[in-house]
C-alpha positions in Angstrom: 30.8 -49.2 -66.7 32.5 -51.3 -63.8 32.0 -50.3 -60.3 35.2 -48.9 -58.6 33.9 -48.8 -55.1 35.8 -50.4 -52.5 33.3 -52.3 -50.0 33.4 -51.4 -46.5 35.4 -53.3 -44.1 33.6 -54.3 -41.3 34.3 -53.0 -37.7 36.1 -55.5 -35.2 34.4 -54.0 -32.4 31.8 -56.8 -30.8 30.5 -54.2 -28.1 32.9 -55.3 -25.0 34.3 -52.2 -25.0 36.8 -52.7 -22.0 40.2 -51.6 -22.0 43.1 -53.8 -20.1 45.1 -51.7 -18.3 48.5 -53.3 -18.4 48.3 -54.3 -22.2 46.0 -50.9 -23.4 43.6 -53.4 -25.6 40.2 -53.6 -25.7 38.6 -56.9 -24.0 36.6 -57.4 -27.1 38.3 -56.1 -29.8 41.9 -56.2 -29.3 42.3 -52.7 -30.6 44.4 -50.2 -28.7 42.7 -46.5 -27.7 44.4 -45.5 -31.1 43.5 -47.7 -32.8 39.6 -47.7 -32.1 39.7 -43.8 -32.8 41.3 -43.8 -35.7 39.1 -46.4 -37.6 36.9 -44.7 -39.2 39.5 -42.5 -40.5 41.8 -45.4 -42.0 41.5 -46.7 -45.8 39.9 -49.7 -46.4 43.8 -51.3 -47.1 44.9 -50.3 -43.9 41.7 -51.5 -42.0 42.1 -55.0 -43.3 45.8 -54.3 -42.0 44.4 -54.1 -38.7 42.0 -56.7 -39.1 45.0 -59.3 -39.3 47.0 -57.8 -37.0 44.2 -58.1 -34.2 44.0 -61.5 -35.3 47.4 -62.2 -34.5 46.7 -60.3 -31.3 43.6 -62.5 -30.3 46.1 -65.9 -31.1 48.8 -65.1 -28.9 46.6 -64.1 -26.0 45.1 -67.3 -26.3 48.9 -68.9 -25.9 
């Protein structure tokens, strides 16, 4: 019998939960307000979506 399960995808957040004003991100995670709420809602898929769009986020801040 083979295990269908999809394994959880880890949360971004890191606990600096700050928002920036001007860009709506978070500090720590680099999620919007949206974003963070809907998390826990999202598929798996679509939460490792998000995971490399925050990547991408983090990069360019760092530009």
């Amino acid at each position: 019998m083979s295990d269908n399960r999809v394994a959880e995808v880890q949360s971004p957040c890191i606990g600096v939960c700050a928002m920036d004003e001007l860009s709506g991100m978070c500090h720590g995670c680099y999620r919007t307000i949206d974003e963070i709420k809907a998390w826990w809602d999202m598929g798996a898929t679509a939460q490792q979506d998000l995971l490399v769009s925050l990547e991408q986020r983090q990069s360019a801040s760092f530009d």
